[in-house]
Backbone as a ProteinNet text record, in pm:
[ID]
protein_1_A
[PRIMARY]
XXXXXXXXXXXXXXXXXXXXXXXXXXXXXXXXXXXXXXXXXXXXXXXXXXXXXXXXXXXXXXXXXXXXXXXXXXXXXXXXXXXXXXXXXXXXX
[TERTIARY]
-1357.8	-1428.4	-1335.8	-1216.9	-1140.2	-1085.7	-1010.9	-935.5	-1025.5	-1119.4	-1217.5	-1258.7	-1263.2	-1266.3	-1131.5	-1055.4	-930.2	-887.8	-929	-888.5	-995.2	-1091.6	-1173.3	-1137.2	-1057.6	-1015	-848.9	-767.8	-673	-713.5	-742.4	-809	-897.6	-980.2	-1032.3	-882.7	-857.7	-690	-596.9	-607.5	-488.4	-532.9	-680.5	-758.3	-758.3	-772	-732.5	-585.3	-511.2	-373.3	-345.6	-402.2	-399.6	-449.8	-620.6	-643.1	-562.7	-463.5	-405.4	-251.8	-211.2	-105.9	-121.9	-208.3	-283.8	-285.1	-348.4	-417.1	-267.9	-160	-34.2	30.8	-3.3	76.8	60.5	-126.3	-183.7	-122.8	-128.9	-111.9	69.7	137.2	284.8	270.7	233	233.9	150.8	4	-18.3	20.6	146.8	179.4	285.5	344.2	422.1	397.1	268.1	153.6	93.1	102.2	19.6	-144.7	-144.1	-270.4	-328.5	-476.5	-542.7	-522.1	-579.2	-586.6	-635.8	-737.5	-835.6	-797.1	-783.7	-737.6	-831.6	-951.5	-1078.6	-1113.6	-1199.3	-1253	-1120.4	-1123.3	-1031.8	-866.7	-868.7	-706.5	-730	-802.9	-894.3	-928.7	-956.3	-1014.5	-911.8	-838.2	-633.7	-588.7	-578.7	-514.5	-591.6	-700.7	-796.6	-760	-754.7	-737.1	-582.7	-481.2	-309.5	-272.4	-345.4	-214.4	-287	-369.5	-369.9	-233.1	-171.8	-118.7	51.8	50.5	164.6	192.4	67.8	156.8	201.7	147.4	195.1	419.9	410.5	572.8	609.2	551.3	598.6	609.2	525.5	544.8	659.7	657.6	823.2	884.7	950.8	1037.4	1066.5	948.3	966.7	992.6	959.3	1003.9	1176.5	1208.3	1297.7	1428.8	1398.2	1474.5	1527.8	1476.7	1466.1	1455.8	1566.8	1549	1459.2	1487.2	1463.7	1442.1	1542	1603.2	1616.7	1545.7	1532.4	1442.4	1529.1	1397	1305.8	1337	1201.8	1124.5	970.2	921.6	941.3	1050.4	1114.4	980.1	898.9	796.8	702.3	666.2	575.9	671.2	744.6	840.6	843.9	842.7	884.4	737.4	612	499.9	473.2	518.1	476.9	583.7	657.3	797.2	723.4	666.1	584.7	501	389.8	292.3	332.7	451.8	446.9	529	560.1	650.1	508.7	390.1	250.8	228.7	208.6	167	217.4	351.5	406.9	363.6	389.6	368.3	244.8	155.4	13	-9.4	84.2	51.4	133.1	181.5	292.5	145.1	25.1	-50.6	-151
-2406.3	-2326	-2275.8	-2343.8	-2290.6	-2137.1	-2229.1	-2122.4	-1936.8	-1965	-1876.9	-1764.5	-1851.4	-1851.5	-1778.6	-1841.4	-1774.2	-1666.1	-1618	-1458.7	-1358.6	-1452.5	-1334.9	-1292.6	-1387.7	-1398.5	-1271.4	-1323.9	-1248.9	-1093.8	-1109.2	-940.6	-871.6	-934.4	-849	-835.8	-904.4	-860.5	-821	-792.5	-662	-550.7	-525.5	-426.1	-371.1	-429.6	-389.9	-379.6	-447.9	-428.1	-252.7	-219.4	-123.6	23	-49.7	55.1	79.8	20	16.8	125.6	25.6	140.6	262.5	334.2	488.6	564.1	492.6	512.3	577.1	464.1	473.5	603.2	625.5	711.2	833.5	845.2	960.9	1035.4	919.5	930.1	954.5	953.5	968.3	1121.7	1159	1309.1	1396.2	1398.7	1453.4	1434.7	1368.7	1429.5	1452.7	1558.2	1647.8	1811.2	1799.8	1927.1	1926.4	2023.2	1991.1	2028.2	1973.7	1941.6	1975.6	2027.5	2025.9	1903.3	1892.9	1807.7	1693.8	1679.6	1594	1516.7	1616.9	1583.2	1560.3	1588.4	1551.6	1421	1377.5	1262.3	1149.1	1292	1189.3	1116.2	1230.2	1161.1	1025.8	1059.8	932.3	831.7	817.6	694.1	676.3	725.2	720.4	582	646.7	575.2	419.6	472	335.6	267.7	239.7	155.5	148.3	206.8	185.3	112.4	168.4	146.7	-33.2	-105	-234.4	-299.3	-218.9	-316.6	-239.8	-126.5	-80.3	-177.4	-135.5	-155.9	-305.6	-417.3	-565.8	-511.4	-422	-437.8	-328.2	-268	-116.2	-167.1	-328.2	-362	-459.5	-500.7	-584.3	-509.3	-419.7	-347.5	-277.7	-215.4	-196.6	-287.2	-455.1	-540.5	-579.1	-546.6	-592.3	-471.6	-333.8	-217.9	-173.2	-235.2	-153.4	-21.4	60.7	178.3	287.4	226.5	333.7	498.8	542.1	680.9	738.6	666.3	735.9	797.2	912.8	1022.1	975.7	869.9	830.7	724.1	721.5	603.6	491.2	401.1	266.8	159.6	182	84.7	75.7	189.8	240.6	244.7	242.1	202.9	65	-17.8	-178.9	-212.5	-169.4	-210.4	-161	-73	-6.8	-103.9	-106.5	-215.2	-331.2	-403.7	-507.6	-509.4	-424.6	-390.3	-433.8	-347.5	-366.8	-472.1	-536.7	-670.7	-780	-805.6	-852.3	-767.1	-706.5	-647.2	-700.6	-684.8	-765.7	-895.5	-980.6	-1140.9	-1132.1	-1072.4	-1101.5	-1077.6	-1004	-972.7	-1081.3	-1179.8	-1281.4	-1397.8	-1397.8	-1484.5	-1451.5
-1807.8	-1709.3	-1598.2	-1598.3	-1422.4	-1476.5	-1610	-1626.2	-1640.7	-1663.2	-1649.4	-1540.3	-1466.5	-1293.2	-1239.3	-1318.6	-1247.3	-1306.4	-1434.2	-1526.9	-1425.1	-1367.4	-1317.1	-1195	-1073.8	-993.8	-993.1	-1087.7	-1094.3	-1170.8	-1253.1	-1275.7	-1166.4	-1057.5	-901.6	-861.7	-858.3	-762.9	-825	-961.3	-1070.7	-1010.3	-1017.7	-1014.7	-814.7	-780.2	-582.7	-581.5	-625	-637.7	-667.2	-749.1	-859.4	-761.8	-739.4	-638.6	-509.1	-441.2	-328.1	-337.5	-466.5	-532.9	-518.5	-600.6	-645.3	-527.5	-402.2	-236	-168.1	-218.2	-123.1	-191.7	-317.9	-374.2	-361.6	-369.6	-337.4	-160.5	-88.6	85.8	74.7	-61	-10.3	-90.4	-154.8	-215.5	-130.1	-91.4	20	165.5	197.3	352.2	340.8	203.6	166.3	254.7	255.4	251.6	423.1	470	593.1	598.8	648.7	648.6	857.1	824.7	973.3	1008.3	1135.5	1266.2	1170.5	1116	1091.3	996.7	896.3	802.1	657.6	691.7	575.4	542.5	525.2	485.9	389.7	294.1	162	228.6	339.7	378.1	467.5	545.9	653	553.7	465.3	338.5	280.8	266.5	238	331.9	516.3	538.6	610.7	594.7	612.3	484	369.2	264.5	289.6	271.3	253.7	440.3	500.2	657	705.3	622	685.6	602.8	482.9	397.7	466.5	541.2	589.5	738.9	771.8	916	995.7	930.4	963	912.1	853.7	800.9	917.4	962	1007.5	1182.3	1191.7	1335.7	1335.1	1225.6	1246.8	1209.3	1164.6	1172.6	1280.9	1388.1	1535	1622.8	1600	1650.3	1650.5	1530.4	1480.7	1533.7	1559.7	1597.8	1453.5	1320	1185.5	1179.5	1089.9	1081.8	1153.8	1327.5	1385.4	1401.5	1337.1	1345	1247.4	1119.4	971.2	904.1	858.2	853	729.8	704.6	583.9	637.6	591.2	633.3	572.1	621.5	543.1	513.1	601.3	591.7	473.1	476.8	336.3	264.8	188.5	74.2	58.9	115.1	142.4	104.6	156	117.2	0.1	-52.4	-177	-283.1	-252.8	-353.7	-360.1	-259.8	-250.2	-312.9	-324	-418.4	-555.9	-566.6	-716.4	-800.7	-698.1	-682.2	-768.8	-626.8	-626.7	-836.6	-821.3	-976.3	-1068.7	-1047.2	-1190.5	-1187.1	-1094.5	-1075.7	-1174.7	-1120.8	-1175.6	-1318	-1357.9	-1497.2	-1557.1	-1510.2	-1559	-1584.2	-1504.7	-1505	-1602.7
[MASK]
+++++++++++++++++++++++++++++++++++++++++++++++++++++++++++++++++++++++++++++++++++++++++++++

């Protein structure tokens, strides 16, 4: 029975893993593009799902004086590497 428990456990979290990925990827190809003020619903539901899993890295790295002055966002890369760091593990289980 655990082990049961736990295929169901790790497949919700393949599967959010998965959806979080897609979210970050979608939010790194559209802010290629400009976009209005607002930005529409779909980009706002973008960074409401991706920026809780960005920005705990994006404040130590401002803590830290991390790639201050670089024109890429180092942070969202590091969470996204992470992501898929978290992904593989899971598929190991």
């Amino acid at each position: 029975m655990p082990e049961f428990i736990t295929a169901i456990i790790v497949g919700v979290v393949r599967v959010l893993v998965l959806g979080i990925d897609t979210a970050m990827f979608l939010r790194a190809i559209l802010s290629w593009f400009i976009m209005d003020e607002e930005g529409g619903a779909f980009i706002t539901f973008l960074y409401t799902i991706t920026e809780p899993i960005i920005l705990p890295i994006r404040l130590l790295f401002e803590r830290m004086g991390w790639f201050e002055d670089a024109p890429l966002d180092i942070p969202f890369f590091v969470a996204a590497i992470t992501l898929s760091i978290v992904s593989t593990l899971l598929l190991g289980i």
